[in-house]
C-alpha positions as CSV (number, residue, x, y, z in Angstrom):
1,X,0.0,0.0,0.0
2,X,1.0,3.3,-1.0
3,X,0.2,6.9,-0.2
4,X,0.7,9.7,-3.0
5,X,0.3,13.5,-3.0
6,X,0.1,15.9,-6.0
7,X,0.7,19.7,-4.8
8,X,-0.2,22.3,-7.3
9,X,2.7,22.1,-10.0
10,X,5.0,20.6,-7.3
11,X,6.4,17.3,-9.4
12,X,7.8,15.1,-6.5
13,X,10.2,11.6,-7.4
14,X,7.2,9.3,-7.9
15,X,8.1,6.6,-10.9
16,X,5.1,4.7,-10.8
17,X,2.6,4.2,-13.2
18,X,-0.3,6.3,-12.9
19,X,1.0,8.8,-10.1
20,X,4.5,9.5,-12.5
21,X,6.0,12.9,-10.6
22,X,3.5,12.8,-7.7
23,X,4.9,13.0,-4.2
24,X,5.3,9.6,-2.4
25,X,4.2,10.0,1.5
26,X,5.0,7.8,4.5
27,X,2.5,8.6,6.4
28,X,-0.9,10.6,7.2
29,X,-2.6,12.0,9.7
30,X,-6.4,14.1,9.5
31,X,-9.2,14.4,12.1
32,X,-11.9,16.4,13.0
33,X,-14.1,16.5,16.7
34,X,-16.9,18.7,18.4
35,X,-17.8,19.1,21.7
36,X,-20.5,17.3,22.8
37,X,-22.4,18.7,26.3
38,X,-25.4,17.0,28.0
39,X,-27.4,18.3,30.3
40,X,-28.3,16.1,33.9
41,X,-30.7,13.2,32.9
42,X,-30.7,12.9,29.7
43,X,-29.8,12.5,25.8
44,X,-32.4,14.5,24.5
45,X,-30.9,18.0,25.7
46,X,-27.5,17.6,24.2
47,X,-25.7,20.3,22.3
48,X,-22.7,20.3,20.4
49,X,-20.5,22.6,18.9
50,X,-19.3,23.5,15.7
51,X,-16.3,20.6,14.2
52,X,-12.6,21.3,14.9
53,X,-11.7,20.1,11.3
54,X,-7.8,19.6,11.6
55,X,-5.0,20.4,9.4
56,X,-3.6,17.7,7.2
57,X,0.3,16.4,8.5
58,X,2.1,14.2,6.1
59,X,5.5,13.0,6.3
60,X,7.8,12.3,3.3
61,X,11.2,11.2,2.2
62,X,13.2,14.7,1.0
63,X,13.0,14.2,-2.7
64,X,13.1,16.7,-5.6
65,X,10.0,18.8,-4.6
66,X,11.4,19.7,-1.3
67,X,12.7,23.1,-2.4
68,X,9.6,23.9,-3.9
69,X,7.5,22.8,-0.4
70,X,10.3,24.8,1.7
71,X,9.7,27.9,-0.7
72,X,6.1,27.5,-0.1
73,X,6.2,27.3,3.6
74,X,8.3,30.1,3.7
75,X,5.9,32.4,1.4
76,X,3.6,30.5,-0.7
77,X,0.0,31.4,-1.9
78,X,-2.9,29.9,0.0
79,X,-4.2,28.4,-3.0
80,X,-2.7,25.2,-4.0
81,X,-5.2,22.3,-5.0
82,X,-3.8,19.0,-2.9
83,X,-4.9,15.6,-3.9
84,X,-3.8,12.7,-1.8
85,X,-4.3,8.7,-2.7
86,X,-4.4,6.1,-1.4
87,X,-3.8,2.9,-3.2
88,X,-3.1,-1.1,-3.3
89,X,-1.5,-3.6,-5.3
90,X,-3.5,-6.2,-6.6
91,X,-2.2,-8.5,-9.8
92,X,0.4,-6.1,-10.1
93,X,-1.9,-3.0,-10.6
94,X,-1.8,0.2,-8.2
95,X,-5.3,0.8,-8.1
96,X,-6.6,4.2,-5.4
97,X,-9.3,3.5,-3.2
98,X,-9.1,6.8,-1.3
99,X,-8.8,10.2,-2.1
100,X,-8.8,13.5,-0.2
101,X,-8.8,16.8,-2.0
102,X,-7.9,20.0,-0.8
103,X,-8.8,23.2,-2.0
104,X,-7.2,27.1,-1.4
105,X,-4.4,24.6,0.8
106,X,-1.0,26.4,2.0
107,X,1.3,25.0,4.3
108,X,1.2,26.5,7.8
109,X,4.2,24.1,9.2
110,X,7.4,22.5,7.7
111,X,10.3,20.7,9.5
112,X,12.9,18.2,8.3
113,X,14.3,15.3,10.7
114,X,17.1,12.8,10.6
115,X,19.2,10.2,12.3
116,X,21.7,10.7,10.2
117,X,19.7,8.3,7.4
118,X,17.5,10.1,4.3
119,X,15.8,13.5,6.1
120,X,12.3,12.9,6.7
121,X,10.0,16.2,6.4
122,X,7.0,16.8,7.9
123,X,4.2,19.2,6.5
124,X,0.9,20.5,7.7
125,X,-1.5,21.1,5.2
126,X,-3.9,24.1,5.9
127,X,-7.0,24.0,3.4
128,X,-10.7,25.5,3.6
129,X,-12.6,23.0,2.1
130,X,-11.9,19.0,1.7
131,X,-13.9,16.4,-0.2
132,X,-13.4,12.4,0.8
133,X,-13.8,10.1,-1.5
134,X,-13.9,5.9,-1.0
135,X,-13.7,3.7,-3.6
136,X,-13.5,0.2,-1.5
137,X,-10.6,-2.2,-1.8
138,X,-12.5,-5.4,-3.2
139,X,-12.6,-5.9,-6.7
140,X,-15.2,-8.3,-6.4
141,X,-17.4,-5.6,-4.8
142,X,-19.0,-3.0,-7.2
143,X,-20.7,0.3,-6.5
144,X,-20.9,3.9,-6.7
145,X,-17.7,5.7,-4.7
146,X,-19.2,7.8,-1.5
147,X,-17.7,10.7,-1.4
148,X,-18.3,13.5,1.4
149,X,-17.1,16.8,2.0
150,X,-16.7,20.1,4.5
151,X,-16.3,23.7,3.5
152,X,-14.4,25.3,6.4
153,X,-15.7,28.7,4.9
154,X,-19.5,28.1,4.8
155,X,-19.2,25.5,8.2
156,X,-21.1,23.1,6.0
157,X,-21.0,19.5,4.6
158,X,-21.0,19.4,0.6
């Protein structure tokens, strides 16, 4: 299982077929909560508050579109269209099964670590709107993909 990232223009060192130039990722990390309050005896007085829709934070292998992300971080337009995948390997075939795309997305952190192996950065994605799609991971299994989204800017589901 893989995980790839295309950033605006950014080409990263990806060789595979079907994600040639895109940014390979080691790892991802996304959430979102909302407080959630009840009142003494009872579910049906609950209230909760709006979501905390986190920042994306991916971590990568330093590879040829690290100067461009550094650049970015530094001073880069919030504006960038992300698209991260998701994919497996079945009968030789990367096939996605999970895709997040980010819209009007900057980077709000950057950092670079090492043990004196290949540096490892770490990036926070900072977007106002994101749309989830799942595709499944069965090939025996057909259906539409479900895909759902949030718009940071409206507070609302799309």
């Amino acid at each position: 299982m893989a995980i790839y990232m295309k950033f605006g223009s950014f080409k990263g060192a990806s060789t595979t077929e079907g994600f040639k130039d895109w940014i390979e990722l080691d790892s991802f990390q996304w959430g979102v909560g909302r407080g959630i309050s009840s009142a003494a005896r009872g579910a049906e007085s609950r209230e909760s508050s709006e979501p905390s829709i986190s920042e994306v934070v991916v971590t990568k292998k330093m590879d040829k579109s690290s100067p461009n992300l550094m650049t970015d971080a530094w001073a880069g337009q919030l504006n960038a269209k992300v698209e991260l995948k998701f994919t497996t390997t079945t009968k030789n075939q990367v096939t996605e099964f999970l895709t997040y795309e980010l819209t009007n997305t900057g980077l709000s952190g950057y950092s670079v670590s090492s043990g004196g192996d290949m540096p490892v950065e770490s990036l926070s994605l900072n977007f106002t709107k994101i749309a989830v799609t799942y595709k499944g991971t069965d090939p025996n299994v057909s259906g539409t993909p479900e895909t759902v989204g949030y718009d940071l800017t409206q507070m609302k589901t799309t």
